[in-house]
C-alpha positions, 0 to 999 in steps of 0.5 A: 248532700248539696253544700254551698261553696265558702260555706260549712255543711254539717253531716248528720251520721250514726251508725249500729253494729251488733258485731261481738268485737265491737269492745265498748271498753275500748277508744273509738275513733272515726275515720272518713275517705273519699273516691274508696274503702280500700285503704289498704293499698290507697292509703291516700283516700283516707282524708281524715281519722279522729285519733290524730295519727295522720295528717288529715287532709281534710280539716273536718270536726266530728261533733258527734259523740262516737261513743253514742254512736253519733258520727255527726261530722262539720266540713267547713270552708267547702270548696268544689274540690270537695265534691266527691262520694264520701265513707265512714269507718269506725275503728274500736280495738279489734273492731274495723267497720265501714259503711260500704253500703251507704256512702255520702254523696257531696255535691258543691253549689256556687249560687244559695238556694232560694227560700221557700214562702209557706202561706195557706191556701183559699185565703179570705177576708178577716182571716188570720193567717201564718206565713212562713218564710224557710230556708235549707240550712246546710250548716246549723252553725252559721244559718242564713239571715232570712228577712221579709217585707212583712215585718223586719223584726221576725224571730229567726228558728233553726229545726231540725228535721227528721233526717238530720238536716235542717232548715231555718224559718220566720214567720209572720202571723197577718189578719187578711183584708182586702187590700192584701189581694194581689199583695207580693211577699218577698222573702230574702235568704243571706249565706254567711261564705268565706269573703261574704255573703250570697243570697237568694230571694224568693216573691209570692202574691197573695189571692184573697177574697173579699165581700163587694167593696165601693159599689156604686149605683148610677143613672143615664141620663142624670138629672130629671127625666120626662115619663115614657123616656129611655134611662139605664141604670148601672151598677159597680163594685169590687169584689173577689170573686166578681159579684152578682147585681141584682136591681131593685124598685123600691115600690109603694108596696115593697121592693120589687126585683126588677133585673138581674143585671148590672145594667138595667133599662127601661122605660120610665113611667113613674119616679122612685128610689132603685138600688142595686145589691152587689153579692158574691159567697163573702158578703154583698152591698147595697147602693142607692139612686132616685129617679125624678120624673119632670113635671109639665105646667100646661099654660091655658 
């Protein structure tokens, strides 16, 4: 188990014995050591024992109830010292046993760890979406204060997960526009520590896609245009993923598909209204120009 230096680590731990001395009847106690299970003749290994015979050498607090056979155990204040393999051992009447077999491996951090930022994957337009904000909780009893730039109020939960362990998480239900594209979430993570606090942050951007959005149909050159002269039409507008143009006249007799492009020349011969049609697979937009062709006044 990783625990962070000034700060408290909860060990989740049970155990099961089907040995016949296992006297129900009689008082359990829990003992841990470290570095060994031979006692015997390095007594010194033994760090703490639930009867309060000895002198502990190690101010830890069994939670657990042993008589459920839980030996979940808090280790508070944790220092690097505490690094190290740890074993547990049961004690009931006659009843000695160790978990030889499966010790605890404590390793101590000096920085937090960083939060983890959950948010759905193929984001869209108009969708609503839950992002979630985790982080490891080593010790349930003094979580991390988790915080975020979506919302500064967000309801704090410890779970507890399967193994035993736990993490502490916020979340933030969002509808999705398309100003949220590109948009960077930052979640921060505070260990409460002896003396203080340490935190770690953790930033995602957000990729959504949108319909076109302020497209925008032009013409060079503006203003009145001679017949038989050279003009270009141009089309833009924002979208995710980049839109597709198509051109159309709008004829006495229809819209006429003229060019798939975003940009179009051409030769004018008559005058009349053209729009381009920005498409992506969201949605599409349309915009307008006019063409006005010069009118010549022979003088005779």
């Amino acid at each position: 188990m990783e625990a962070l230096i000034g700060s408290c680590l909860q060990i989740p731990c049970t155990y099961e014995t089907e040995d016949p001395r296992y006297d129900s009847s009689k008082t359990i106690y829990g003992v841990w050591m470290k570095g060994g299970v031979n006692f015997g003749s390095n007594p010194s290994i033994v760090i703490f024992n639930s009867s309060g015979s000895v002198n502990n050498k190690y101010s830890l607090n069994m939670t657990g109830n042993l008589k459920e056979k839980n030996c979940t155990t808090l280790f508070p204040d944790i220092q690097t010292s505490h690094e190290g393999k740890y074993y547990f051992r049961v004690e009931k009447g006659d009843y000695r046993g160790t978990a030889c077999a499966d010790p605890l491996h404590i390793t101590v951090k000096d920085s937090p760890w960083s939060p983890s930022i959950n948010v759905p994957s193929d984001l869209k337009e108009h969708q609503s979406v839950t992002v979630t904000c985790s982080a490891f909780t080593p010790c349930p009893h003094s979580p991390p204060q988790l915080t975020w730039n979506l919302h500064q109020d967000s309801l704090r939960q410890t779970e507890k997960s399967t193994d035993g362990t736990f993490t502490t998480k916020i979340q933030e239900n969002i509808t999705l526009s398309d100003t949220h594209d590109g948009y960077n979430i930052s979640c921060s993570a505070r260990y409460p520590v002896i003396g203080g606090n340490k935190t770690a942050e953790t930033e995602v951007t957000l990729s959504v896609s949108y319909a076109p959005r302020n497209t925008s149909a032009s013409i060079s050159p503006s203003g009145l245009v001679s017949a038989g002269s050279w003009v270009e039409l141009s089309c833009s507008s924002r979208a995710k993923p980049p839109p597709r143009f198509t051109w159309f006249w709008n004829s006495e007799h229809g819209d006429v598909n003229v060019s798939v492009e975003q940009l179009y020349s051409f030769n004018v011969t008559e005058g009349g209204e053209f729009y381009c049609m920005a498409i992506n697979d969201l949605g599409n937009q349309t915009s307008y120009v006019n063409i006005t062709i010069e009118d010549f006044v022979k003088i005779s």
